[in-house]
C-alpha positions as CSV (number, residue, x, y, z in Angstrom):
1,X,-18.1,-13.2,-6.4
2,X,-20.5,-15.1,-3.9
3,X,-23.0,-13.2,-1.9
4,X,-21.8,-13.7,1.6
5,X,-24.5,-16.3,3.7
6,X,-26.1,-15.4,6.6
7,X,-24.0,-14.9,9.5
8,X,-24.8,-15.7,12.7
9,X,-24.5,-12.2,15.0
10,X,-21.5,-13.5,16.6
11,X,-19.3,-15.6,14.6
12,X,-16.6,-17.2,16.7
13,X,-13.9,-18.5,14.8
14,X,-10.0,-19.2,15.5
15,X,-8.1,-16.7,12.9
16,X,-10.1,-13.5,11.9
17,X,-8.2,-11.9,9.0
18,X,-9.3,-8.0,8.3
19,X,-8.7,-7.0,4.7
20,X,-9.3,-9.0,1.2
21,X,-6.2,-7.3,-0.6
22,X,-3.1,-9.3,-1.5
23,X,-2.2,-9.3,2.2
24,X,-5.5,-10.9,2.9
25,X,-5.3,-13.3,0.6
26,X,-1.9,-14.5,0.8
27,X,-3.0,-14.9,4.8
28,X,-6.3,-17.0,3.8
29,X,-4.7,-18.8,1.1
30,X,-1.7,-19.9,3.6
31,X,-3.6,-21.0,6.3
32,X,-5.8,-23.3,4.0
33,X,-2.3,-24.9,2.7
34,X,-1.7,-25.7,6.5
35,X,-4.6,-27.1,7.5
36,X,-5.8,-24.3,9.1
37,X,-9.8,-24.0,7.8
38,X,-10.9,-22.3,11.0
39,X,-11.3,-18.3,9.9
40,X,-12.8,-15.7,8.5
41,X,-11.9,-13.4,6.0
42,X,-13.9,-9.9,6.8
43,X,-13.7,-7.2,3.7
44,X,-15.6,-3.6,3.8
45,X,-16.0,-3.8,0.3
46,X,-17.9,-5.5,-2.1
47,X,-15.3,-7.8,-3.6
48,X,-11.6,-8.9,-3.3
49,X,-8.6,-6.5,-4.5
50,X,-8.0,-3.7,-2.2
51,X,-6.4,-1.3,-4.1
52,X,-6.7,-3.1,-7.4
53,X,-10.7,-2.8,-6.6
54,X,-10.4,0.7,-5.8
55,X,-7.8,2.5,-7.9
56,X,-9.5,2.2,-11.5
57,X,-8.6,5.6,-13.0
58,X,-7.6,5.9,-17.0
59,X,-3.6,4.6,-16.9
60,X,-3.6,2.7,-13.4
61,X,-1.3,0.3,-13.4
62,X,1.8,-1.4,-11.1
63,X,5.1,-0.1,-10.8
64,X,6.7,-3.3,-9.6
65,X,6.9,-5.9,-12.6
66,X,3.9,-8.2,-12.8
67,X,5.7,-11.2,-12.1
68,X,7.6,-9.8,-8.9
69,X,3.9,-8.5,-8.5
70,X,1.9,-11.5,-7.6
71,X,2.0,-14.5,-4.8
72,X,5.2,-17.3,-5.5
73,X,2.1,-19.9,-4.7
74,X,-0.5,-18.9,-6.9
75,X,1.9,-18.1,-10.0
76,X,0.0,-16.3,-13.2
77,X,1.9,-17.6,-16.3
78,X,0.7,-15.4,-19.2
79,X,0.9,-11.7,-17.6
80,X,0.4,-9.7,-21.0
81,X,3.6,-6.9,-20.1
82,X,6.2,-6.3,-17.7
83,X,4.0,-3.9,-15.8
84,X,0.4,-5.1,-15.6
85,X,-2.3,-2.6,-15.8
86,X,-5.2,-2.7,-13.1
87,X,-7.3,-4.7,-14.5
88,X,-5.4,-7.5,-14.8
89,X,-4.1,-7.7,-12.0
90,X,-7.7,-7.9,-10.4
91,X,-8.6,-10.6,-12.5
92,X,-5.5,-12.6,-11.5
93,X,-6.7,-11.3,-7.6
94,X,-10.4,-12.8,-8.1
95,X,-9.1,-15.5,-10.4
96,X,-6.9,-16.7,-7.4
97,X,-9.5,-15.9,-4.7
98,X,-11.6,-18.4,-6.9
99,X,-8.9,-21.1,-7.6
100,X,-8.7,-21.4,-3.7
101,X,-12.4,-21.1,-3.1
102,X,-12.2,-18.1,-0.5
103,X,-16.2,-17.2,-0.7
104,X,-16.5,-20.0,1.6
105,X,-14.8,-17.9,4.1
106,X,-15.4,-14.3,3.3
107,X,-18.0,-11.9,4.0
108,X,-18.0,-8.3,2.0
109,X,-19.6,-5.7,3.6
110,X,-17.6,-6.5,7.0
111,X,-16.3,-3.3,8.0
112,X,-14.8,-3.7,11.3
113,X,-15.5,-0.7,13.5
114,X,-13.4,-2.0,16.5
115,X,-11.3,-4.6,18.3
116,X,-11.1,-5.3,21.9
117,X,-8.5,-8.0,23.1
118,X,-10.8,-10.0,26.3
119,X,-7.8,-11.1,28.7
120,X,-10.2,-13.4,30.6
121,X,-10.2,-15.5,27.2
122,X,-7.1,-14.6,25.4
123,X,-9.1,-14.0,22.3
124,X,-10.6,-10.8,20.3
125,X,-13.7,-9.5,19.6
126,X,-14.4,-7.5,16.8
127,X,-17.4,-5.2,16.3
128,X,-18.7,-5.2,12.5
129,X,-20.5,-1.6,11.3
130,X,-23.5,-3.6,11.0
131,X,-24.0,-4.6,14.8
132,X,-22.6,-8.4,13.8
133,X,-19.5,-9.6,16.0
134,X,-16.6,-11.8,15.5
135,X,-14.7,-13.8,18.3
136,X,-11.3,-15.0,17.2
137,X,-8.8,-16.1,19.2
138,X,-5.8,-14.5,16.1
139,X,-6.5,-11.4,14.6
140,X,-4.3,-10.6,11.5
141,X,-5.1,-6.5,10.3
142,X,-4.6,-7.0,6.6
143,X,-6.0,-3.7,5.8
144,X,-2.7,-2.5,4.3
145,X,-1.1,1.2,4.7
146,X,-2.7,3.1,1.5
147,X,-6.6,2.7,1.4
148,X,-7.7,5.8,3.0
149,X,-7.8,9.0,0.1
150,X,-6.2,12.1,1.3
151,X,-8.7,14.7,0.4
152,X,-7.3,18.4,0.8
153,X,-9.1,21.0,2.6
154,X,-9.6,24.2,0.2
155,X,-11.6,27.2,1.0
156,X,-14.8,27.7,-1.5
157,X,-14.8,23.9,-2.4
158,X,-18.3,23.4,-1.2
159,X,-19.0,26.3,-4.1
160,X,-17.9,24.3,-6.8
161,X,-20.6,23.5,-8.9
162,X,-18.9,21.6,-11.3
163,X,-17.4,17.6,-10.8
164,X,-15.2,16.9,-8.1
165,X,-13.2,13.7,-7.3
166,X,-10.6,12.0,-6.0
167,X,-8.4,9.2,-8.3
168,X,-9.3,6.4,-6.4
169,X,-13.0,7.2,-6.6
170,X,-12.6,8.0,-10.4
171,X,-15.8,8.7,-11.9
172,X,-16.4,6.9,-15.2
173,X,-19.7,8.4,-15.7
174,X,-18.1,11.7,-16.4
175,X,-17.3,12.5,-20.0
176,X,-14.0,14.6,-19.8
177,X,-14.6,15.9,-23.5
178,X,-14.0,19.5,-24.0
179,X,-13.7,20.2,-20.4
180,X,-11.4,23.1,-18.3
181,X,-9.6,20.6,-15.4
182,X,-7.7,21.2,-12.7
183,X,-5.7,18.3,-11.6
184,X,-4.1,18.5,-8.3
185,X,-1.1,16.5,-7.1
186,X,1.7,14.9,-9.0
187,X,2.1,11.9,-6.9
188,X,1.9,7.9,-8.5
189,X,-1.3,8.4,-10.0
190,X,-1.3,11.7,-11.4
191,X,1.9,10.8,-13.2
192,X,-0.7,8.2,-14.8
193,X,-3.9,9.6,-15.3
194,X,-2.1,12.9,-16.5
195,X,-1.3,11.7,-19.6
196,X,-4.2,9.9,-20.6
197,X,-7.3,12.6,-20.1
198,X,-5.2,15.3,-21.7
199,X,-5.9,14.6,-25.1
200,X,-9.2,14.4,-24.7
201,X,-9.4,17.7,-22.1
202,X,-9.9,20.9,-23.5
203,X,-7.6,22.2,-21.3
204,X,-5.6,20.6,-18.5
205,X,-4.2,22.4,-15.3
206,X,-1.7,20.1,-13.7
207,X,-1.1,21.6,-10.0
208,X,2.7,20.7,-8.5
209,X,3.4,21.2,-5.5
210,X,6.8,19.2,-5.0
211,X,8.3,17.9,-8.2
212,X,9.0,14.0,-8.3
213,X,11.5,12.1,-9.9
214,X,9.5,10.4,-12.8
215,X,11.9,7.9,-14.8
216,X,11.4,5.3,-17.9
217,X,9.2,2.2,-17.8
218,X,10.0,-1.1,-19.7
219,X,6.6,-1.0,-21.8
220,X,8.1,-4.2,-23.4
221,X,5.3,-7.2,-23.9
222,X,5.2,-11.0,-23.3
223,X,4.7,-12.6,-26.4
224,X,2.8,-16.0,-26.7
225,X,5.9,-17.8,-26.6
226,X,7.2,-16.6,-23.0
227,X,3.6,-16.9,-22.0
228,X,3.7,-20.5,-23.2
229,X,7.3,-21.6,-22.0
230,X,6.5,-20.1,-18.1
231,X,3.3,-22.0,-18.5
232,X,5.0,-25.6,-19.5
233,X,8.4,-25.3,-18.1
234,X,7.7,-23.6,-14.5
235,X,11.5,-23.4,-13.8
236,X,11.7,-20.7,-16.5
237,X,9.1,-19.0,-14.4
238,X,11.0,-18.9,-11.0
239,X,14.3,-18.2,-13.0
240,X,13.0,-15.1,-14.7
241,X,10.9,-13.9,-11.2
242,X,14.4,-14.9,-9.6
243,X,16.1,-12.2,-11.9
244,X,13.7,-9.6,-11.5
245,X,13.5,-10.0,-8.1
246,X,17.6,-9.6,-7.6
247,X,17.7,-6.6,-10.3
248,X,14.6,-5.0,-8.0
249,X,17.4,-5.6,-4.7
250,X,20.2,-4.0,-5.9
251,X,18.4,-0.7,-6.0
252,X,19.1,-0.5,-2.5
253,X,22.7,-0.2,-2.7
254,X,22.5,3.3,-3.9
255,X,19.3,4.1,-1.3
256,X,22.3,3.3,1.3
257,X,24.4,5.2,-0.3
258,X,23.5,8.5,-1.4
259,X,27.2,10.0,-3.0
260,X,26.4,6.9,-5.3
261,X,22.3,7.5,-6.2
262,X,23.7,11.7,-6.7
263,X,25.3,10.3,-10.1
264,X,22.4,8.7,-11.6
265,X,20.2,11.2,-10.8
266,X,21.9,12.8,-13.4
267,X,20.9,10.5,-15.8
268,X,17.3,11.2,-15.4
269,X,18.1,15.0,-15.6
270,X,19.1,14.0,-19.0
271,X,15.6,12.0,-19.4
272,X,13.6,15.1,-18.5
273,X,15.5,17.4,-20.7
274,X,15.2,14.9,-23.6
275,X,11.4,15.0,-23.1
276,X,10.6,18.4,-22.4
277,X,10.9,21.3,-24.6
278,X,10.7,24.4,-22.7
279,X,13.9,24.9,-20.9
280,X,12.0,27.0,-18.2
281,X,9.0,23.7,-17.7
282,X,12.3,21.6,-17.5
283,X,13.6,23.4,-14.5
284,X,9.7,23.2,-12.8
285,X,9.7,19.4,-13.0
286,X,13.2,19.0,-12.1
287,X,13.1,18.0,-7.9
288,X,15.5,19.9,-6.1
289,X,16.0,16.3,-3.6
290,X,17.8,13.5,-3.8
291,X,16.7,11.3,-5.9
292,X,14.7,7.8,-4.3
293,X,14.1,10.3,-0.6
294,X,10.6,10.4,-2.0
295,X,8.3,7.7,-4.1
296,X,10.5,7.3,-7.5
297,X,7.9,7.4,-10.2
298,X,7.8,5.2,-13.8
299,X,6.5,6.5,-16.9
300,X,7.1,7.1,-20.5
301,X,4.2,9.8,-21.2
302,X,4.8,12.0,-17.9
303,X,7.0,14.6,-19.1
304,X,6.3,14.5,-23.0
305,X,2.3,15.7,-22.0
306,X,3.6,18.7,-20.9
307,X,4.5,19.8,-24.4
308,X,1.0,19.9,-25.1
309,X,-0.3,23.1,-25.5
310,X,-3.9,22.6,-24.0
311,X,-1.5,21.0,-20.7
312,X,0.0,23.5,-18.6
313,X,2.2,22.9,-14.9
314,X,0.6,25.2,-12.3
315,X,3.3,25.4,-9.4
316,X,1.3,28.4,-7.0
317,X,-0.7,27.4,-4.5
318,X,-4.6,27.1,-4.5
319,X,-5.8,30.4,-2.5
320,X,-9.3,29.6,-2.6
321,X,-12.0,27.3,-5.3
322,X,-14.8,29.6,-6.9
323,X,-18.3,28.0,-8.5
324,X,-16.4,27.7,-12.0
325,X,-12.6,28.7,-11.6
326,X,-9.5,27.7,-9.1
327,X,-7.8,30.7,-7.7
328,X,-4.6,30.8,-7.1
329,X,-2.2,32.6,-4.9
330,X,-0.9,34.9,-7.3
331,X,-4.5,36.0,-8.1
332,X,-4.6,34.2,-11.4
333,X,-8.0,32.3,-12.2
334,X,-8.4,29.4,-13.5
335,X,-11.4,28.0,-15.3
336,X,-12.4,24.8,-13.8
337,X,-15.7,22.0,-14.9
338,X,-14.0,19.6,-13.4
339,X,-11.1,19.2,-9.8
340,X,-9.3,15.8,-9.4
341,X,-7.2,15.2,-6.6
342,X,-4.3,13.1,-7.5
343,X,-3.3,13.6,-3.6
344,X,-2.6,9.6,-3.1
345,X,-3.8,8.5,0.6
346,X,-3.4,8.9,4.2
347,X,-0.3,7.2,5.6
348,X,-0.2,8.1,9.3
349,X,-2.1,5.0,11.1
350,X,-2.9,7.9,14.0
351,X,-5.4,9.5,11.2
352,X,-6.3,6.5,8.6
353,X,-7.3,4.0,11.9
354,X,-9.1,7.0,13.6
355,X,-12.7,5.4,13.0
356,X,-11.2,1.7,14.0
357,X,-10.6,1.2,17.9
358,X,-8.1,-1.4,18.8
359,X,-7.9,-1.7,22.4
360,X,-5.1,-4.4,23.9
361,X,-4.0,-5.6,27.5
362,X,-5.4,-2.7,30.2
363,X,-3.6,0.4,29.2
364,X,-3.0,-0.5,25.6
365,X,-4.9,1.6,23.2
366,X,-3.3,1.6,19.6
367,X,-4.0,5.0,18.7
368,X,-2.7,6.4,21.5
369,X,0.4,4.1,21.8
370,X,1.2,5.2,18.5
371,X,0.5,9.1,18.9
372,X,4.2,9.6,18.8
373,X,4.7,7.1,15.8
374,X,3.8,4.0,14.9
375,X,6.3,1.2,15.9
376,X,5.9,-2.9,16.4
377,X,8.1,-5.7,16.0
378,X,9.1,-6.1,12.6
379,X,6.1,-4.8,11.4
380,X,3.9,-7.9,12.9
381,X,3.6,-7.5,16.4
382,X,2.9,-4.7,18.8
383,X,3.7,-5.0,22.5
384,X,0.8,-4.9,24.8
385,X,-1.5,-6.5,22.0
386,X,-1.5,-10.6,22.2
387,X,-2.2,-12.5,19.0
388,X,-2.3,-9.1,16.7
389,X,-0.8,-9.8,14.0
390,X,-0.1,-7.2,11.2
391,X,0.9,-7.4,7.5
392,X,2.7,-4.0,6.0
393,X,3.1,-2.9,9.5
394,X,5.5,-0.3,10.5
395,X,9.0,0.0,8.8
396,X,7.6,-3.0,6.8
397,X,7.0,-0.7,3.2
398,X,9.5,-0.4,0.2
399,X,11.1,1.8,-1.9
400,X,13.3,-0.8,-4.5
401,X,10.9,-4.2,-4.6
402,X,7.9,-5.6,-4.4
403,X,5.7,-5.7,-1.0
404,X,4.1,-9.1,-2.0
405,X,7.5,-10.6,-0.9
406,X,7.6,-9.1,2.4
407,X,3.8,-9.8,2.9
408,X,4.6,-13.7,1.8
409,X,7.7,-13.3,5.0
410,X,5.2,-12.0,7.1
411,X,2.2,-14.8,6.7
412,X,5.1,-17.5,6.5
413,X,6.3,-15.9,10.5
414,X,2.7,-15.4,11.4
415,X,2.2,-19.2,10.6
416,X,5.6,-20.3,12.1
417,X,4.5,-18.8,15.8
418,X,1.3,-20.4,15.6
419,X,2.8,-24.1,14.7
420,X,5.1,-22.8,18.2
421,X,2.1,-21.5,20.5
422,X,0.2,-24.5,19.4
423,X,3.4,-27.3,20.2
424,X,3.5,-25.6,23.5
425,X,0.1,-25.2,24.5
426,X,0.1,-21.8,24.2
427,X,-3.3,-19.8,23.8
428,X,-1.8,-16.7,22.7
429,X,1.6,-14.2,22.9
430,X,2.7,-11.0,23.6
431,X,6.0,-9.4,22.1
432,X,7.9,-8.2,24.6
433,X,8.5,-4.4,24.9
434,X,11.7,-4.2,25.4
435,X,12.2,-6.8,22.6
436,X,10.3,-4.4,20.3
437,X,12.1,-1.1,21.5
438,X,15.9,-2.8,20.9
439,X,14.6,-4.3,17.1
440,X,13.0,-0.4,16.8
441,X,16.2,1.6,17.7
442,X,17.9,-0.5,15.5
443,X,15.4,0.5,12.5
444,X,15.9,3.8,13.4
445,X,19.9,3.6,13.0
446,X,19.8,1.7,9.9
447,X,17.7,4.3,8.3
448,X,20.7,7.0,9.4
449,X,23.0,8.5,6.2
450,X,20.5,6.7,3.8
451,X,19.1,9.0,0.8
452,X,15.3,8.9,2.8
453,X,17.4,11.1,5.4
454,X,18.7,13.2,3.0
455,X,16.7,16.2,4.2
456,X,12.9,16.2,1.8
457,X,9.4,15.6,3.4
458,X,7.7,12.1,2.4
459,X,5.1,10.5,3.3
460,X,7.1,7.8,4.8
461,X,8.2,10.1,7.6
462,X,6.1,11.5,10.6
463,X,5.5,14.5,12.0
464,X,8.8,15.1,13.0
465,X,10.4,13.7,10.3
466,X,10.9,9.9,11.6
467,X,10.5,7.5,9.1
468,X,8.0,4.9,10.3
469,X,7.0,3.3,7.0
470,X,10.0,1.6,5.2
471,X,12.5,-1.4,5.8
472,X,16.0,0.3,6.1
473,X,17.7,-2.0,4.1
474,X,17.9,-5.8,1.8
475,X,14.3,-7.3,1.8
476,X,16.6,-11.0,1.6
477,X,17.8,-10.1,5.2
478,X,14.0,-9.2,6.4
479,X,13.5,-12.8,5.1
480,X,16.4,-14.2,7.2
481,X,15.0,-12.5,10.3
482,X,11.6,-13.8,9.7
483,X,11.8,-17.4,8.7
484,X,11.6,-18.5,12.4
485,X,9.6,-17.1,15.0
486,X,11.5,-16.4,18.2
487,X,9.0,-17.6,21.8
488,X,11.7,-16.4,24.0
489,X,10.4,-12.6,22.2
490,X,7.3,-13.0,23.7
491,X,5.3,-13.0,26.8
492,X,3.3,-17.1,26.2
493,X,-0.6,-16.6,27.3
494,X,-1.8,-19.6,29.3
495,X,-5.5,-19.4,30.9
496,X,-7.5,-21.5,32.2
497,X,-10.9,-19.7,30.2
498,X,-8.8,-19.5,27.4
499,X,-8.6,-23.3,27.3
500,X,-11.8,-24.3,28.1
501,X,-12.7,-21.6,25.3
């Protein structure tokens, strides 16, 4: 990585792009590719990655398969497995930031603190933590849903006197070694880190509050043969991403129908019955949901760790944290050198873009427009704020592919509407409400007598129990939808300032 150069303390710019995760990235890299040189790529962080920076605990690795998991434009030919661990996929994220020379354009340490649409000019203006300020004219929030830890609140923590930490602020430093820990979650990246600290734990307290459906992953390698035939014959590439990608889709037709997923959830009753010895542990880590109405999980070590004897499921609740023990609800103690919350992150935009005003047109104020639920127009545009574009937005998430293809829809629309405004002279648009409350009821319909409204609590519903995070159906027809903008959605944004701008 580049340090950033000196930046002038308003930088005015056409696109600002916030976020240097994948959805950053594929924005940057797609804009350069058009012609497009005039932005800025702002991350808080000291690096690219996003998650793949962040999430570096013992196990962490992708549950969508490496080559599904990575931009069709920037193809990695020699992926070592199926399902790439971290750190390769944050080399292949800096080795593509480099192949496309983004330090030119990015500055690290860029934590936007808010952004204020100026109608007199049609363009934003973004306040930076450190004073600094940006003027673009297209602000794309590329900050992605899952980047915010969820830390729970328990009475006595501040008495702990032993190590405390979330996953995705693992601490290396820390030698686990003949420690008492107390793991709490069993979300994605418990199921992961679970298996690898508890053979080197003394003991190891895994804390379950809602069982998950946990099933096999294809462990399988590339050998230097596949690695060298998708490197010289790239068709071999797109076929076997073409196969993966249309093995991933047909997940959904189950997710739609939920009498159909009920029969293979047997099969993975089987799975957990084949790996876990004690009949009474089986029926604790058996969910009593549908199968797919919450995250479904992959991994081979999950369920056999608990046959250890120094790993033990804990399913009562936490009743308060003492200077060396957990207490639970049933008045057990348990001894504790060390508390790791596997608790994943904060989903709800109301609570995760609390610190980050966005203001739009007068009256438009994203937090509070969303205090009932987030909603936009296919997860891009939000009524009432021009030229705010979003990638992962509302209902944009998935629960059967890879987000890297709906993120490459996304940028490819984003692009489409501004090749539109620019044929028409257009400084900036507005979806229209009522365009963006029809396409939102019809989210909301589609999502009816699927298995995520089969009756469990995830976190891709709201208070309330509306689902705001995931695309109700095929990811090929969000790709149909988005391939051309629509102008007659939007409000068009001519002003004079704007054009003299």
């Amino acid at each position: 990585m580049t340090q950033t150069a000196a930046v002038p303390a308003l930088q005015k710019v056409d696109v600002a792009i916030l976020g240097a995760g994948f959805g950053g990235l594929a924005m940057a890299i797609r804009l350069q590719q058009e012609g497009r040189m005039d932005y800025v790529l702002l991350e808080k962080g000291d690096n690219y990655g996003g998650t793949w920076r962040e999430n570096t605990y013992p196990g962490a690795a992708c549950d969508v398969q490496s080559h599904m998991y990575s931009l069709s434009f920037a193809p990695k030919t020699n992926w070592s497995k199926r399902y790439a661990p971290w750190n390769e996929i944050q080399d292949y994220i800096l080795d593509t930031a480099r192949q496309f020379s983004l330090d030119a354009r990015t500055r690290f340490h860029a934590e936007v603190v808010s952004a204020d649409y100026q109608p007199q000019t049609a363009r934003w203006l973004l306040t930076l933590r450190d004073g600094s300020q940006v003027d673009c004219r297209v602000f794309v929030l590329a900050s992605g849903p899952l980047h915010v830890p969820s830390i729970p609140r328990l009475k006595g923590i501040e008495s702990f006197e032993g190590s405390v930490f979330h996953s995705a602020q693992w601490n290396h430093d820390l030698d686990l070694t003949g420690k008492n820990v107390v793991s709490i979650g069993t979300g994605g990246s418990a199921i992961q880190y679970v298996p690898e600290i508890a053979p080197q734990v003394k003991q190891l307290y895994v804390l379950q509050r809602t069982a998950a459906w946990v099933i096999p992953r294809d462990e399988r390698q590339y050998s230097a043969l596949d690695q060298t035939l998708f490197s010289r014959f790239p068709l071999l590439r797109q076929l076997h991403r073409a196969r993966l990608y249309w093995s991933n889709e047909s997940r959904v037709v189950p997710i739609l129908r939920p009498e159909i997923v009920r029969h293979a959830q047997k099969l993975v009753e089987l799975f957990i019955r084949y790996q876990v010895k004690d009949k009474a542990l089986v029926k604790k880590l058996t969910p009593d949901y549908v199968i797919g109405c919450k995250r479904v999980l992959i991994s081979n070590k999950y369920y056999p760790t608990f046959n250890r004897p120094n790993v033990e499921l804990v399913t009562e609740g936490i009743a308060e944290v003492r200077a060396h023990s957990v207490l639970l609800r049933d008045g057990r103690e348990l001894p504790a050198d060390v508390i790791i919350y596997g608790t994943g992150f904060i989903t709800d935009p109301r609570i995760y873009m609390k610190n980050f005003r966005v203001t739009g047109l007068p009256g438009h104020e994203l937090a509070q427009d969303w205090k009932d639920g987030a909603e936009s127009y296919y997860g891009i545009s939000t009524a009432g704020y021009p030229n705010l574009f979003q990638l992962v937005g509302p209902n944009t998430t998935l629960g059967h592919n890879s987000i890297i293809f709906m993120i490459e829809a996304q940028v490819n629309y984003i692009l489409d509407l501004l090749k539109q405004m620019d044929k028409k002279g257009v400084q900036a648009v507005d979806v229209r409400a009522d365009v963006q409350q029809r396409f939102n009821a019809k989210v909301q319909k589609q999502l009816e007598n699927t298995v995520w409204s089969s009756g469990c609590v995830s976190w891709y519903q709201q208070e309330g129990g509306k689902n705001f995070a995931l695309w109700p159906t095929y990811t090929w027809k969000y790709w149909l939808d988005t391939r051309k903008a629509r102008l007659e959605d939007y409000q068009l944004i001519r002003t004079a300032a704007a054009s003299a701008a």
